[in-house]
TORKOL-4160 file (C-alpha; in steps of 0.2 Angstrom, whole numbers, padded with zeros to 4 digits, m for minus):
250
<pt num="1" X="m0024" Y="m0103" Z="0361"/>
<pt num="2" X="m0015" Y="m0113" Z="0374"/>
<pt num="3" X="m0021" Y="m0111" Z="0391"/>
<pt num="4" X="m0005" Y="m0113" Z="0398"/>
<pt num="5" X="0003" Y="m0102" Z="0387"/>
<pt num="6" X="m0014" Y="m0088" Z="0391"/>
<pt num="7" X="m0012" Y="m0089" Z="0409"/>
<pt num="8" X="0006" Y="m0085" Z="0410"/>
<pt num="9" X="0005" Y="m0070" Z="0399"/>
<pt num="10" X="m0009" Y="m0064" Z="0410"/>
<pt num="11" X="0005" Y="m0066" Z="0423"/>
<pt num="12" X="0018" Y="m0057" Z="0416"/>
<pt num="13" X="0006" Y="m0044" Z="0412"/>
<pt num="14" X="0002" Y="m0042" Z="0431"/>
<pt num="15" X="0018" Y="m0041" Z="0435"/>
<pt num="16" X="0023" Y="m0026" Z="0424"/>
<pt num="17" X="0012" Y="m0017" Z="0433"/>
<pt num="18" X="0023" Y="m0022" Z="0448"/>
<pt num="19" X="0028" Y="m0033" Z="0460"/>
<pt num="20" X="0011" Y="m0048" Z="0467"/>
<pt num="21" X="0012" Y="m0060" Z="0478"/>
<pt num="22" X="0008" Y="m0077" Z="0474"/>
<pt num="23" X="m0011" Y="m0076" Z="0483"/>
<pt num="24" X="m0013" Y="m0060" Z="0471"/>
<pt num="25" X="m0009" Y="m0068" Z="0455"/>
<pt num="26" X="m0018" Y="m0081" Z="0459"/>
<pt num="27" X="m0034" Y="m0072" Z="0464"/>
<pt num="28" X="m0031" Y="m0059" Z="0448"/>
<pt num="29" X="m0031" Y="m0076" Z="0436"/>
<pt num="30" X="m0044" Y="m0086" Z="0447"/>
<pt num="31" X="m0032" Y="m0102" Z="0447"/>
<pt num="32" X="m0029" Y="m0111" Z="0463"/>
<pt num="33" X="m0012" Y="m0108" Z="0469"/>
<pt num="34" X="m0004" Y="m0123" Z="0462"/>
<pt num="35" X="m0007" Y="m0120" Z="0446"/>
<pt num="36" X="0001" Y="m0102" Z="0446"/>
<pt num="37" X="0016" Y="m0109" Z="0457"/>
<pt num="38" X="0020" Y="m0120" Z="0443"/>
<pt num="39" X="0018" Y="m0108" Z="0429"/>
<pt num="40" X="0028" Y="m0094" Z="0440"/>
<pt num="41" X="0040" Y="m0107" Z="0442"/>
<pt num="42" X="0046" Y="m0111" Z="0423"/>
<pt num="43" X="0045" Y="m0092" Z="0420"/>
<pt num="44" X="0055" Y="m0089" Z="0432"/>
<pt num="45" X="0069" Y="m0103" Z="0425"/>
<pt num="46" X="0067" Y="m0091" Z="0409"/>
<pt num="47" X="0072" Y="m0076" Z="0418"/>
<pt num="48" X="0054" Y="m0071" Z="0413"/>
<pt num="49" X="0049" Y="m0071" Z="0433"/>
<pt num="50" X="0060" Y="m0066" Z="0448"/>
<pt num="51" X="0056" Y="m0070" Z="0467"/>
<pt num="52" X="0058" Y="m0060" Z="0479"/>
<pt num="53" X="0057" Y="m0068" Z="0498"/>
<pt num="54" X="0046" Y="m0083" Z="0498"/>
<pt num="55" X="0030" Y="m0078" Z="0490"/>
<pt num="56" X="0031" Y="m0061" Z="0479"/>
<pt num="57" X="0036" Y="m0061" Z="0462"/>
<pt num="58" X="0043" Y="m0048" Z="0450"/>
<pt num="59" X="0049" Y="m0045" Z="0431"/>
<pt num="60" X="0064" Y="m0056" Z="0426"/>
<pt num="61" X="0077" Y="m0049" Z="0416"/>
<pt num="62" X="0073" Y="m0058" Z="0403"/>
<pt num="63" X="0061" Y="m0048" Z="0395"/>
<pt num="64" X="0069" Y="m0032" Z="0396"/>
<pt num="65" X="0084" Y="m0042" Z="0386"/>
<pt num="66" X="0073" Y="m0047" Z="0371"/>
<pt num="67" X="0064" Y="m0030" Z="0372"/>
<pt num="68" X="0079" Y="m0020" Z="0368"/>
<pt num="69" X="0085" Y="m0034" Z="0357"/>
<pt num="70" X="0070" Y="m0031" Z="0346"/>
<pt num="71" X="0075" Y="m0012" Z="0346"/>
<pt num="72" X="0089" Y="m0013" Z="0340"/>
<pt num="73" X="0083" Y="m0023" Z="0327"/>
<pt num="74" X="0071" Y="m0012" Z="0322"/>
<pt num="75" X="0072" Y="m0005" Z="0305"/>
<pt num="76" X="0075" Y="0013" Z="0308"/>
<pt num="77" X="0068" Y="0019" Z="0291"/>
<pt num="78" X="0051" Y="0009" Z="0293"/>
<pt num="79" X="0048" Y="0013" Z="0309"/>
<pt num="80" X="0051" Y="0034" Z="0307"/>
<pt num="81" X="0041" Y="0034" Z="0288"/>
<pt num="82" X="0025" Y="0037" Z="0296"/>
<pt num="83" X="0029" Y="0051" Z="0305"/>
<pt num="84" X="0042" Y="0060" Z="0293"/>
<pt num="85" X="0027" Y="0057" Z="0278"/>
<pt num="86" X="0017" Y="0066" Z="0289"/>
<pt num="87" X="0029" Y="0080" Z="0289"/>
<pt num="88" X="0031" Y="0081" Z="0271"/>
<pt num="89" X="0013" Y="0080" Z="0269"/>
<pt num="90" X="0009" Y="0097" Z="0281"/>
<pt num="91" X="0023" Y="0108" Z="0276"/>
<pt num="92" X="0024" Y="0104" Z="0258"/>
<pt num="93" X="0042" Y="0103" Z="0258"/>
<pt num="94" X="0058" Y="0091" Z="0255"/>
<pt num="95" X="0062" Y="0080" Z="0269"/>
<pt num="96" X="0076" Y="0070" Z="0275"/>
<pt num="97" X="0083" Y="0056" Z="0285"/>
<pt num="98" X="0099" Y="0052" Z="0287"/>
<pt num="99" X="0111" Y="0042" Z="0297"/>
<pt num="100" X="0131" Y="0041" Z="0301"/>
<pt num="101" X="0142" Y="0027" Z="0299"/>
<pt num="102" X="0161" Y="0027" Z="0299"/>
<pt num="103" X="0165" Y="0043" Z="0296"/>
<pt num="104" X="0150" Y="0047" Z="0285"/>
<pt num="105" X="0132" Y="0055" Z="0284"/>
<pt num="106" X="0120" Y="0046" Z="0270"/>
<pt num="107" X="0102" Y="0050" Z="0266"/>
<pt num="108" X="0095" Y="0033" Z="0269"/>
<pt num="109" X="0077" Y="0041" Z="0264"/>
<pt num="110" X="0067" Y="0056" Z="0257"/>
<pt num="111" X="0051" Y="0064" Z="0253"/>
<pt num="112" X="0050" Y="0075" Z="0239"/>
<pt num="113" X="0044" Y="0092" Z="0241"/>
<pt num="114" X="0027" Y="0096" Z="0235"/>
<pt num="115" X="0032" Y="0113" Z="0228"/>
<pt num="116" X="0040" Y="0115" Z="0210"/>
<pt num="117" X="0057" Y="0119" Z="0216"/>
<pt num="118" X="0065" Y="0105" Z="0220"/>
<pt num="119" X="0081" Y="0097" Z="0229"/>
<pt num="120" X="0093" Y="0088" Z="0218"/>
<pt num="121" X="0095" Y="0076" Z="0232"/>
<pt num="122" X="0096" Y="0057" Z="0231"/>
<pt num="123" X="0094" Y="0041" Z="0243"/>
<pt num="124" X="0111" Y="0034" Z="0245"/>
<pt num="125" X="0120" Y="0050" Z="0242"/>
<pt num="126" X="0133" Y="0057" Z="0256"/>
<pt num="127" X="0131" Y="0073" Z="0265"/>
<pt num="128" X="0145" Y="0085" Z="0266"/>
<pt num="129" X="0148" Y="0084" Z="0286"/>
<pt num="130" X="0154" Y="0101" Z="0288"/>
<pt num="131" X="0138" Y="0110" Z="0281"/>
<pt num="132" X="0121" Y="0100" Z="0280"/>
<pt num="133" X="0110" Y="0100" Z="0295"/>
<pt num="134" X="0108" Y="0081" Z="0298"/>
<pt num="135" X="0128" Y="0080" Z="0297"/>
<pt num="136" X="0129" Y="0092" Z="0311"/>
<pt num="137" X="0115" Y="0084" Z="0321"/>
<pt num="138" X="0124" Y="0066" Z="0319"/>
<pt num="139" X="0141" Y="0073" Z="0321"/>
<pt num="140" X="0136" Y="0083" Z="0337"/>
<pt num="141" X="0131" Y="0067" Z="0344"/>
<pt num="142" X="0146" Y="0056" Z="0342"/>
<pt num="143" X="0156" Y="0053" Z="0358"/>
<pt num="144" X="0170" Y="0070" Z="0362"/>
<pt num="145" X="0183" Y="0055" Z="0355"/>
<pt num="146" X="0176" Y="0051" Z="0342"/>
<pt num="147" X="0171" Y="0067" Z="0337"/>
<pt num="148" X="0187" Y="0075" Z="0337"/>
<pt num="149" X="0197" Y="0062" Z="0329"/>
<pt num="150" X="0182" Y="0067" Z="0314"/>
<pt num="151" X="0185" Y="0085" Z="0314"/>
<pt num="152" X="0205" Y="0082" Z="0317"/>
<pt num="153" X="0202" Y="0075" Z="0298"/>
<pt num="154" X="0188" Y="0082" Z="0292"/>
<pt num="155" X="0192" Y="0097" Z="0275"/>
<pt num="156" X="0183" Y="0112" Z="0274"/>
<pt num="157" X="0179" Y="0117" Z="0257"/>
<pt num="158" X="0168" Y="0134" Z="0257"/>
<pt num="159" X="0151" Y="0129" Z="0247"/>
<pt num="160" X="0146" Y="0142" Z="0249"/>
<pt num="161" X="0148" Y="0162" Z="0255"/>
<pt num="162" X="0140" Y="0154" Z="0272"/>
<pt num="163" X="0149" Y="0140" Z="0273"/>
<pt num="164" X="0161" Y="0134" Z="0289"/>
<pt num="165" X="0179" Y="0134" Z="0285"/>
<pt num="166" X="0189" Y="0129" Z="0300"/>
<pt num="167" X="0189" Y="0117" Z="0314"/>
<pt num="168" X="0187" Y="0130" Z="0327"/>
<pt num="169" X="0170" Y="0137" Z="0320"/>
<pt num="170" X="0166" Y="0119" Z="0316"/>
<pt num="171" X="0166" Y="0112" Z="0335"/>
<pt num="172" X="0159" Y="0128" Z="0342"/>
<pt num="173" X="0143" Y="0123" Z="0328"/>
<pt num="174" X="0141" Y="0106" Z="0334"/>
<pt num="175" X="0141" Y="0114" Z="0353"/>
<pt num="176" X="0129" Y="0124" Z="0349"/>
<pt num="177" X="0119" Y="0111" Z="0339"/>
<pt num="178" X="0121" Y="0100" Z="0355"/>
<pt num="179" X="0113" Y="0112" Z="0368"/>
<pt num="180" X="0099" Y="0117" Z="0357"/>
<pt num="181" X="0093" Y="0101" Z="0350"/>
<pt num="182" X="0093" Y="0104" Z="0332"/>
<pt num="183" X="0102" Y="0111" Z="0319"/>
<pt num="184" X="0104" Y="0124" Z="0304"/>
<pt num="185" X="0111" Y="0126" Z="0289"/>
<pt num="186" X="0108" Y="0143" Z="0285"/>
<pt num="187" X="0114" Y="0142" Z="0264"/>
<pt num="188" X="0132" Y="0135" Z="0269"/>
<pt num="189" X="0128" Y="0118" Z="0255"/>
<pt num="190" X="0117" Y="0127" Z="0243"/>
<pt num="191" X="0117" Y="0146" Z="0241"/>
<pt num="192" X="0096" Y="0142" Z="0236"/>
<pt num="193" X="0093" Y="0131" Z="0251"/>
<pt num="194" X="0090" Y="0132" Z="0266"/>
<pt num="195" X="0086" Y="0117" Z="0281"/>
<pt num="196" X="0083" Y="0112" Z="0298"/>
<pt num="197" X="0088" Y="0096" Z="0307"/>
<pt num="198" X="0082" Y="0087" Z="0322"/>
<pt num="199" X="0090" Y="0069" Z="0333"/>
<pt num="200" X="0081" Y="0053" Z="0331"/>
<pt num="201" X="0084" Y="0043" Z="0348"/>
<pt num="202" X="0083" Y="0024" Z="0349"/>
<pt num="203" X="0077" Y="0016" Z="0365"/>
<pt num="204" X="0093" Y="0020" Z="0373"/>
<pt num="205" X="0094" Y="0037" Z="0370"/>
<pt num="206" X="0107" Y="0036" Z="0357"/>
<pt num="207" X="0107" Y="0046" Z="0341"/>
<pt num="208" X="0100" Y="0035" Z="0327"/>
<pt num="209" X="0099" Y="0047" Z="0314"/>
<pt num="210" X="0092" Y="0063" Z="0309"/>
<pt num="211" X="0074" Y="0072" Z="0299"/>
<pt num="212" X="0076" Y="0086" Z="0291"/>
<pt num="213" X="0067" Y="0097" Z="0281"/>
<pt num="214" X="0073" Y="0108" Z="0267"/>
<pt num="215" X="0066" Y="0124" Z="0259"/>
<pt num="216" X="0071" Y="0134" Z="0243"/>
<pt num="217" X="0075" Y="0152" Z="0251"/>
<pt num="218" X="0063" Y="0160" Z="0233"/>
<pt num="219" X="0048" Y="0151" Z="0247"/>
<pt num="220" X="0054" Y="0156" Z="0262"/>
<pt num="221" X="0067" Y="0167" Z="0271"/>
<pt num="222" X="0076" Y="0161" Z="0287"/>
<pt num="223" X="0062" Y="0169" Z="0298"/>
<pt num="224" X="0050" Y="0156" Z="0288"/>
<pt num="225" X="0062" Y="0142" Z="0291"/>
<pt num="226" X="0064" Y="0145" Z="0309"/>
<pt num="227" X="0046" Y="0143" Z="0310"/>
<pt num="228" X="0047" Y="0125" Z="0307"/>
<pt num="229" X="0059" Y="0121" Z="0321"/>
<pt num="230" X="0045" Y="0116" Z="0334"/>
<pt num="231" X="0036" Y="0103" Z="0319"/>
<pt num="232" X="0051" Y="0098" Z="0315"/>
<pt num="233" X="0055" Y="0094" Z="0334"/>
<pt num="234" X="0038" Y="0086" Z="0336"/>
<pt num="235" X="0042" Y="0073" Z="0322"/>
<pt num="236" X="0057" Y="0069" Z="0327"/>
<pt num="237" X="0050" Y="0063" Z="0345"/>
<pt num="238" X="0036" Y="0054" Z="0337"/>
<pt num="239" X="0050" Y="0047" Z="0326"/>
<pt num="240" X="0060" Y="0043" Z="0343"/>
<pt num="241" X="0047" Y="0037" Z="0350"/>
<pt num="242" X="0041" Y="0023" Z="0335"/>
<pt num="243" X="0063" Y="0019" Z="0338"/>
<pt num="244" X="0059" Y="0014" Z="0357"/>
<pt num="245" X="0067" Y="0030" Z="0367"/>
<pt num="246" X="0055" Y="0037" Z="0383"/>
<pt num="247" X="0058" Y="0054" Z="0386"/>
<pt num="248" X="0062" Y="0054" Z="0405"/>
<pt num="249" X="0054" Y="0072" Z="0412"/>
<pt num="250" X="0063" Y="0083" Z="0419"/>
């Protein structure tokens, strides 16, 4: 490895731990002063550096640019499988991840149930937005605009005897889904299945996409179901967090 190159890591890696003058970073590498001047001095022309006064240096922006850059460029799917295999594998049951784009919700992967009922479910196949779990989670999280223009358009065909049939019922759902964090769908797709849903959150914050897990009603009843709600939660944040997002504590 470059020296050069090994000494002005060791810098930035200082300096995330927050702002040094030049005698500390100096002392912290054991180089003369010079040397680290000069090293501070190209990462600073990078933006990787930022002085402050004369002699204490900070974090440039530069850094926080390419570290959300790579985010985003993240492949969402890769970086949630462990966790949503994880789920399948201790509950035994169908899961789902899903994402939204123009006006649509589209299972972008899945893990098969370990039971010998079984979802007719496919990757690549669209979710009805007005009763599936991940579409109310996605939806929910779309911008007041944008999600009223949806619904403004949206059909309601009744799946089901559970299923939601108007645009009032619909927003007061996605309400409800926004201020509990996750969402049902208590047989309103399938009159045999039922399924929880839970936010995927990118380093931003913003909704991503959306797990789920799915369970015939002949192996458990709503009761049962609810009971997943706090795993399924837990995945989903170990999801969020393999996405980039930090949950800020209250």
């Amino acid at each position: 490895m470059s020296q050069s190159v090994d000494r002005a890591l060791t810098l930035v890696e200082l300096l995330a731990e927050g702002p040094r003058t030049l005698d500390q970073l100096a002392e912290a590498v054991d180089v003369h002063k010079s040397t680290v001047l000069r090293l501070l001095r190209t990462l600073e022309a990078h933006r990787f550096v930022q002085r402050e006064g004369t002699r204490q240096y900070r974090l440039g922006t530069a850094l926080f640019d390419l570290a959300h850059r790579s985010l985003e460029d993240r492949d969402v799917r890769r970086a949630v499988e462990p966790a949503l295999r994880e789920l399948n594998e201790e509950t035994g049951h169908t899961v789902h991840l899903a994402s939204y784009e123009d006006g649509e919700v589209v299972y972008i992967d899945k893990f098969d149930s370990k039971h010998q009922v079984r979802m007719y479910s496919r990757i690549g196949k669209r979710a009805p937005l007005h009763c599936t779990a991940v579409a109310k989670v996605l939806v929910a999280a779309l911008s007041p605009a944008e999600r009223d223009g949806l619904v403004a358009h949206m059909e309601f065909p009744a799946l089901t005897a559970n299923t939601i049939t108007s645009p009032e019922a619909y927003r007061a759902e996605l309400a409800a889904v926004a201020e509990r964090g996750w969402a049902l769908d208590d047989r309103e797709h399938e009159d045999f299945i039922h399924c929880v849903a839970a936010p995927i959150r990118d380093a931003r914050g913003d909704v991503v996409a959306a797990v789920s897990v799915s369970v015939p009603v002949v192996l458990t009843g709503k009761d049962g179901l609810l009971a997943l709600v706090p795993r399924l939660r837990a995945t989903a944040a170990l999801a969020s967090a393999a996405c980039g997002w930090i949950e800020r504590k209250k």
